[in-house]
C-alpha positions in Angstrom: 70.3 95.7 132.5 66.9 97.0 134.1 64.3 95.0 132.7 61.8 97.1 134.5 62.1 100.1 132.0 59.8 100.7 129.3 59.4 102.3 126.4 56.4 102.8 124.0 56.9 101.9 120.5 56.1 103.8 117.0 52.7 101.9 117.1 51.7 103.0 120.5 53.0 99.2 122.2 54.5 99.3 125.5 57.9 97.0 125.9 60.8 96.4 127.9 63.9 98.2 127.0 65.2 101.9 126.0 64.9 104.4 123.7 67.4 104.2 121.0 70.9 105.9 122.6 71.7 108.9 121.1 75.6 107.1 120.9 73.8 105.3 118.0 73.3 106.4 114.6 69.7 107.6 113.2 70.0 105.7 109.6 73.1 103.5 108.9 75.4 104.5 106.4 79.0 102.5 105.1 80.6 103.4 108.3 80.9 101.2 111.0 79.7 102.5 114.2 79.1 100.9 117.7 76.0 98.9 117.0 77.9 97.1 114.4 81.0 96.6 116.4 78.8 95.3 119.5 76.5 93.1 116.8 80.2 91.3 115.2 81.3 90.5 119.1 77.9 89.3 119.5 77.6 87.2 116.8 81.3 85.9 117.3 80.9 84.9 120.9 77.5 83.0 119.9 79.3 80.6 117.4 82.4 80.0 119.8 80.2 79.4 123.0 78.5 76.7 120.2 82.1 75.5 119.5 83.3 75.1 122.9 80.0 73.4 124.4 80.7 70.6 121.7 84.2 70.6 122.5 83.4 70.2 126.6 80.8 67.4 125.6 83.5 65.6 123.8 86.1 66.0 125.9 88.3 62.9 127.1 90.6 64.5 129.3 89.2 66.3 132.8 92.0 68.5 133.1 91.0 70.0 129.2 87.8 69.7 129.9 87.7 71.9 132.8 90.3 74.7 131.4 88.0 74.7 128.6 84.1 75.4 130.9 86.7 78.2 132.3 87.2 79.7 128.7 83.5 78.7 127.8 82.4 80.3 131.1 84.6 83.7 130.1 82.9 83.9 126.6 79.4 83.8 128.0 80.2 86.6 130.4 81.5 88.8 127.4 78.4 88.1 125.6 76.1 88.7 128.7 78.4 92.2 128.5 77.5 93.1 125.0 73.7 91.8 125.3 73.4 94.1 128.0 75.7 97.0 126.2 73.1 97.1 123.8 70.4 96.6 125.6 71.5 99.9 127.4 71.5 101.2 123.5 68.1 100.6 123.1 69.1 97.9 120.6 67.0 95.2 122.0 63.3 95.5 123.4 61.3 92.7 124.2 57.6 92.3 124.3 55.7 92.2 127.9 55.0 88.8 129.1 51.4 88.5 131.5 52.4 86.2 134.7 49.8 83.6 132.7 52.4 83.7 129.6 55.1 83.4 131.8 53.6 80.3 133.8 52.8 78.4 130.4 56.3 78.6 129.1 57.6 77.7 132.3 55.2 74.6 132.6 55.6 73.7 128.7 60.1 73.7 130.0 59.8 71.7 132.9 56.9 69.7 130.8 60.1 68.8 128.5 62.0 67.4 131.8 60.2 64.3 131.7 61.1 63.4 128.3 64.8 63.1 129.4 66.2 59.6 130.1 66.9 58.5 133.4 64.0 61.0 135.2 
């Protein structure tokens, strides 16, 4: 995924991403195309990286526990696949961050850090 490309928007906005892919459809109709394929992996792999984060917290057993970060870690490359797949799309754009935005919300994330027990 290159994060360095831009694109300019309908409004004249500069962001990260793509143009739309020409692999993608114009208006959606009842078929179901690509974008909606990728979007049902997507949304699939978000809910079972959920479930199996709860199930490695919970855990009793190493042996399980450790078979199941493997599966857990397999999922979240399969989601970092589709992201990216559609990022390629021109699915997703993002906004450009200033280095000032990007400190804050770094600072205000490691701010959090100290609220944890045991610091």
């Amino acid at each position: 995924m290159d994060t360095k490309q831009t694109v300019i928007s309908e409004t004249g906005v500069e962001k990260i991403g793509k143009r739309v892919s020409n692999k993608l459809p114009k208006e959606k109709d009842i078929s179901i195309n690509l974008r909606d394929k990728l979007n049902d992996v997507l949304l699939s792999e978000k809910h079972n990286l959920v479930t199996y984060q709860i199930a490695i917290n919970e855990v009793i057993n190493e042996d399980l526990k450790n078979i199941l970060i493997k599966n857990r870690n397999a999922l979240q490359s399969l989601h970092s696949r589709c992201f990216n797949e559609l990022f390629d799309l021109g699915e997703y754009q993002a906004e450009i961050a200033t280095g000032p935005q990007i400190t804050d919300t770094a600072n205000i994330f490691s701010n959090y850090l100290t609220q944890f027990p045991n610091q």
